[in-house]
C-alpha positions as CSV (number, residue, x, y, z in Angstrom):
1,X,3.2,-79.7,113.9
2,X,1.4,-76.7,112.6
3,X,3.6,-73.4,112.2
4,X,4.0,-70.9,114.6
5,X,4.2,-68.2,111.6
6,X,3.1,-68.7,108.5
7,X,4.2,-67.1,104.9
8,X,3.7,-63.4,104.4
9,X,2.0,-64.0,101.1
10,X,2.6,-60.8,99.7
11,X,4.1,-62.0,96.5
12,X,2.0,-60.9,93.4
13,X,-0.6,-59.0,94.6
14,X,-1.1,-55.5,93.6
15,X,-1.1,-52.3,95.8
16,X,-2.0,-48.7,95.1
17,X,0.5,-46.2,96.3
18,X,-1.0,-42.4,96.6
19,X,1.4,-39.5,96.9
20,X,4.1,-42.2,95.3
21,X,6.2,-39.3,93.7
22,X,7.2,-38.4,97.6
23,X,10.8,-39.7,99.1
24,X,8.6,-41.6,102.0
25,X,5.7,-42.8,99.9
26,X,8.4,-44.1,97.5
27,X,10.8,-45.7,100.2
28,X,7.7,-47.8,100.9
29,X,6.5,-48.8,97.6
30,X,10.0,-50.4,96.7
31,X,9.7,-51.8,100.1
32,X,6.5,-53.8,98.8
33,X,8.0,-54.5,95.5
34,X,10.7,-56.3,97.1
35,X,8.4,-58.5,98.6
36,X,6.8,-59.1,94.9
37,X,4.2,-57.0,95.4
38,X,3.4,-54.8,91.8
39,X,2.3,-51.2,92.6
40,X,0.4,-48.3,90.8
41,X,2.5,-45.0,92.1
42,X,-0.1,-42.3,92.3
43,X,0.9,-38.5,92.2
44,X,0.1,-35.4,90.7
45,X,3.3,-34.9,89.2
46,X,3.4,-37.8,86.6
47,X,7.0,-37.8,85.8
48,X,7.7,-38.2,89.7
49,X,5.3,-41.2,89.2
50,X,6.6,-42.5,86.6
51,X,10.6,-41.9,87.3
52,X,9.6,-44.1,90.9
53,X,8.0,-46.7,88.7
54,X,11.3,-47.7,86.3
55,X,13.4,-47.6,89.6
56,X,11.0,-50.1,91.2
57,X,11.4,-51.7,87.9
58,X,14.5,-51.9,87.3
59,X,16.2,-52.2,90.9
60,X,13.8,-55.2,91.8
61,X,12.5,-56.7,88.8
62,X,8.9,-56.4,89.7
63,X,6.1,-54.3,87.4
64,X,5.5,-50.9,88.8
65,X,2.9,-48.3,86.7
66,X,3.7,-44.5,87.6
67,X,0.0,-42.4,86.8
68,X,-0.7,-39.0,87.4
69,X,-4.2,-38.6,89.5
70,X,-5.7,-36.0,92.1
71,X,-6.8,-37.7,95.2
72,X,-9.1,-35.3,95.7
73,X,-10.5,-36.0,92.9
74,X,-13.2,-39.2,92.2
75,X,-13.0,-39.1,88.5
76,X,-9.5,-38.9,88.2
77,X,-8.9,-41.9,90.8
78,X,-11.6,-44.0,88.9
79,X,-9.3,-43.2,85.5
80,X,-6.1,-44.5,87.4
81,X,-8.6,-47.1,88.6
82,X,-9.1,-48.5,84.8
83,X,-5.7,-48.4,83.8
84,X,-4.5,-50.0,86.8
85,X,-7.1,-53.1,86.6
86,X,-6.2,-53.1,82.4
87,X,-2.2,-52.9,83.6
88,X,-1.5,-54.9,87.3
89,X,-4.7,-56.7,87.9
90,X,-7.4,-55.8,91.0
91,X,-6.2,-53.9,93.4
92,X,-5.2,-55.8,96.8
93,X,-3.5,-52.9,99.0
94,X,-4.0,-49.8,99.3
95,X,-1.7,-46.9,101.3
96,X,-3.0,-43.8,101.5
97,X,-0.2,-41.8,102.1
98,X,-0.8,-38.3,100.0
99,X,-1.2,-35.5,102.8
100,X,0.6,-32.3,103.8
101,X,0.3,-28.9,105.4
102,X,-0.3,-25.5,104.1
103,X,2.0,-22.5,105.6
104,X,-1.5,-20.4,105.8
105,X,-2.9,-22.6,108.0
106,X,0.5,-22.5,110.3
107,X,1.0,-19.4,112.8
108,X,3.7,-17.6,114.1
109,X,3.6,-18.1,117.0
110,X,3.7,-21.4,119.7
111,X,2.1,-19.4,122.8
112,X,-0.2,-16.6,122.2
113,X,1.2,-13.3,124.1
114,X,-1.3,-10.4,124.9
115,X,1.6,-8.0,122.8
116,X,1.5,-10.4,120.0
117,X,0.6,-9.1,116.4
118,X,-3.0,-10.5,116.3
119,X,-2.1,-12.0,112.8
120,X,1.2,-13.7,114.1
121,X,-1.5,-16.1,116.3
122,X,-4.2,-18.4,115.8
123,X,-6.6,-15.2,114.6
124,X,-4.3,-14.8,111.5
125,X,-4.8,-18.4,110.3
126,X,-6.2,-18.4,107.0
127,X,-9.5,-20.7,106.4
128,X,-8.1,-21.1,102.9
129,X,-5.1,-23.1,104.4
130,X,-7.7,-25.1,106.8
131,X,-9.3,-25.9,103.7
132,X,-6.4,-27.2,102.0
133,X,-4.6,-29.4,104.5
134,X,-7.9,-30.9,105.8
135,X,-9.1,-32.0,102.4
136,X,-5.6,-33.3,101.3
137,X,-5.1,-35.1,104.4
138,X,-8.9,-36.6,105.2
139,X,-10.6,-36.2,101.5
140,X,-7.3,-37.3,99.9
141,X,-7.7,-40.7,102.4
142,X,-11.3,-40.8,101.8
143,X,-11.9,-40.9,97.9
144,X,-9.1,-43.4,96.9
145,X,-10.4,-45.9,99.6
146,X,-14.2,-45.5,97.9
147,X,-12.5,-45.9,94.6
148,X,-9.7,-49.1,95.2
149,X,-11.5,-51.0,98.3
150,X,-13.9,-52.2,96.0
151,X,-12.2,-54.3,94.4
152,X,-10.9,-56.0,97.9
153,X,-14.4,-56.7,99.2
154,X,-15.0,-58.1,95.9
155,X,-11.7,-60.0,96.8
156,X,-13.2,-60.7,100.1
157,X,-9.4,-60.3,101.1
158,X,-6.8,-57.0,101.2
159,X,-5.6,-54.5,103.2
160,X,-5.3,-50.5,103.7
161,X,-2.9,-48.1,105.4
162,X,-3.5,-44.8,106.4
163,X,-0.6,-42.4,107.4
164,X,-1.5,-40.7,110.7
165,X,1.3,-38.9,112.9
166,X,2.2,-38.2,116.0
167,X,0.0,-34.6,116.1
168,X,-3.1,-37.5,116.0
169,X,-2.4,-38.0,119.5
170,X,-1.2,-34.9,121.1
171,X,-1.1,-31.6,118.6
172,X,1.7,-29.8,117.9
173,X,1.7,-25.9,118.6
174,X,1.5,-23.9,115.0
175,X,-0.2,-26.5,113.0
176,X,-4.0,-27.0,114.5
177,X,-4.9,-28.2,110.9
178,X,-2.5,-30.5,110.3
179,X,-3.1,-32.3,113.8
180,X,-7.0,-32.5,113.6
181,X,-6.6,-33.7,110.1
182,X,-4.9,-36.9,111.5
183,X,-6.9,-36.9,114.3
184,X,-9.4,-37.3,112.0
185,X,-7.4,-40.2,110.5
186,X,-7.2,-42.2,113.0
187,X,-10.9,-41.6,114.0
188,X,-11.9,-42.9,110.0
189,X,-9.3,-45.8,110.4
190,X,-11.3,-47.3,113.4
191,X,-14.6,-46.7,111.8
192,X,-13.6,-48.2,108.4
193,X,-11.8,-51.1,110.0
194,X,-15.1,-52.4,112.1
195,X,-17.7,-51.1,109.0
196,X,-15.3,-53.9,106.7
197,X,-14.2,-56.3,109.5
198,X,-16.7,-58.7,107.9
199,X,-15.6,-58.6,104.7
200,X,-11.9,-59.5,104.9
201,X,-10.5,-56.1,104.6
202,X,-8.4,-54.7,107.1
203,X,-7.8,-51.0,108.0
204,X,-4.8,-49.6,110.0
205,X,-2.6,-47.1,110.0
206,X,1.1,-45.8,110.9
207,X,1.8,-42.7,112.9
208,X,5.3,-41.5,111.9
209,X,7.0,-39.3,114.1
210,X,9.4,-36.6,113.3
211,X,10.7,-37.4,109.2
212,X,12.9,-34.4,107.6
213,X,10.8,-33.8,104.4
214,X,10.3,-30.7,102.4
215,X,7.1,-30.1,104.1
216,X,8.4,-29.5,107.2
217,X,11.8,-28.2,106.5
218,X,10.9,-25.1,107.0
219,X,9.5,-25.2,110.6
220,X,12.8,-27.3,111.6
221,X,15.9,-26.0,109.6
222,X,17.4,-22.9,109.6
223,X,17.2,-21.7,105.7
224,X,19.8,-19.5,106.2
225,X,22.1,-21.3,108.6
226,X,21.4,-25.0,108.4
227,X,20.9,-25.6,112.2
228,X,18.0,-26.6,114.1
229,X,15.2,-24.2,114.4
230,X,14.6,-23.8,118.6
231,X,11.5,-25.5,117.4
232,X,13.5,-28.6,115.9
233,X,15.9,-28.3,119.0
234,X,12.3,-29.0,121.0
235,X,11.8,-32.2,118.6
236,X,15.3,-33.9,118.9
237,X,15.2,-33.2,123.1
238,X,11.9,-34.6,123.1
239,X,12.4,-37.9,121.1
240,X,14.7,-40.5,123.2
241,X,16.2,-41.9,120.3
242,X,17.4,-38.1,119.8
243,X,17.2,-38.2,115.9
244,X,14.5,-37.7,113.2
245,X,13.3,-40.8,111.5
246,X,13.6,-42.2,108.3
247,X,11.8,-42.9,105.3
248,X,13.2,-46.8,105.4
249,X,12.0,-47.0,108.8
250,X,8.4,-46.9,108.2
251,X,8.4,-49.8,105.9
252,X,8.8,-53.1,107.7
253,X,5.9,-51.9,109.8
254,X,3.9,-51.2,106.7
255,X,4.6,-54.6,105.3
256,X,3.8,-56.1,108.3
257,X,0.3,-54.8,108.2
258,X,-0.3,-55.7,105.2
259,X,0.7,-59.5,105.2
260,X,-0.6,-62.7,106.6
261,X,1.4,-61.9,109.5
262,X,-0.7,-58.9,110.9
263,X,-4.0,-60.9,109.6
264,X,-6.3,-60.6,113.2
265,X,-4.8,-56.8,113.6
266,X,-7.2,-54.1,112.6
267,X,-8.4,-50.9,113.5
268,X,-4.7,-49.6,115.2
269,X,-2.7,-47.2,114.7
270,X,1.2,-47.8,115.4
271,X,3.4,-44.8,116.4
272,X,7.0,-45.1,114.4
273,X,8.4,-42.1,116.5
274,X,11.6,-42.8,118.3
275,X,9.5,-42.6,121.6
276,X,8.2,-39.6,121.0
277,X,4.4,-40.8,122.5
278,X,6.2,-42.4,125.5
279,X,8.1,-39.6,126.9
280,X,7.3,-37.5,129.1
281,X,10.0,-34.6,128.3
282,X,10.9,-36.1,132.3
């Protein structure tokens, strides 16, 4: 009788890891190495790259490389791209997961009042910060997938995940560049996944809901007293699980997408939000 589920057949092949230096992007690389996958851990910083590495190494016995490279830049990515081919092998996998925000391109203010301080509101968003969050966020997903998919249509067989977020489907007050950035994610995921659907590589993403990370810290902590912003307050009453996520809990559907289990699945994006998208606030 033929199986109803097959392996995951993860076990030696090789996945690039941008923004690897990161506590989430991290979680989820030593969640592929415990599956026996080897990863490349791509970061700016090289000594977060590299200190992720020899824990992956050393906590699961499986090769890890840490590398410094921009993703917004082509050259560097095609550098990484020699070392990794002369170090792991062809790349496999790829997660895109370097992005962020930019302060300047965050206002004030949730709901514009006709008192308001013009530069408290959307007029005193800075195109500098625009700049900056959309090319992290799309051009940092763009370039490493020109550079590291070749080598899976050569394959004829691999897989990429995009990070998205929750502002992809319904944006958040205070960050407009942020949420059309993943907007924009999830637009290129679909497109990329049907332009390759012939080839044998996949293209999905995950759209993580509400994570404490030092990006956002700021918007939903206190500095001075440690509590909830209101803003933060507004998150917790409007996830039902009434907690922020975790990094852990983004990587068994990452590793799902990836394996032989997910292998007629492309082209989605999958919420990990507590139940954020599903509530109505009712």
């Amino acid at each position: 009788m033929t199986s109803p589920i097959g392996k995951l057949n993860l076990e030696g092949k090789v996945a690039v890891v941008t923004g690897g230096g990161g506590v989430i992007c991290s979680t989820m690389a030593k969640a592929l190495a415990m599956h026996g996958v080897k990863t490349a851990i791509l970061d700016l910083n090289f000594e977060a790259a590299d200190a992720v590495a020899t824990d992956i190494k050393t906590s699961t016995g499986v090769e890890s490389i840490g590398l410094a490279a921009n993703v917004l830049s082509k050259e560097s990515l095609e550098e990484a791209h020699k070392l990794i081919h002369q170090r792991l092998g062809k790349v496999d996998f790829l997660i895109n997961g370097a992005g962020g925000n930019a302060a300047t391109a965050t206002s004030k203010v949730e709901k514009m009042e006709l008192t308001d301080n013009l530069d408290d509101t959307f007029f005193g968003l800075q195109i500098e910060g625009f700049d900056k969050t959309f090319d992290l966020n799309f051009k940092g997903t763009l370039l490493p997938t020109l550079v590291f998919a070749k080598d899976m249509v050569e394959k004829q067989a691999g897989g990429i995940v995009n990070i998205s977020s929750m502002n992809s489907y319904r944006p958040l007050t205070r960050i407009p560049a942020y949420s059309a950035s993943k907007a924009a994610i999830n637009n290129f995921t679909q497109w990329l996944a049907v332009h390759f659907a012939k080839t044998g590589v996949r293209v999905n993403a995950i759209a993580p809901g509400f994570l404490l990370t030092n990006q956002n810290r700021f918007l939903l902590i206190d500095e001075k007293t440690g509590e909830s912003t209101p803003r933060g307050r507004k998150i917790i009453n409007g996830t039902p699980m009434e907690r922020y996520g975790t990094p852990d809990e983004l990587s068994g559907t990452l590793v799902y997408l990836l394996s032989d289990w997910s292998k007629f699945i492309t082209g989605i994006v999958i919420p990990i939000d507590g139940g954020f998208s599903a509530y109505s606030g009712v």
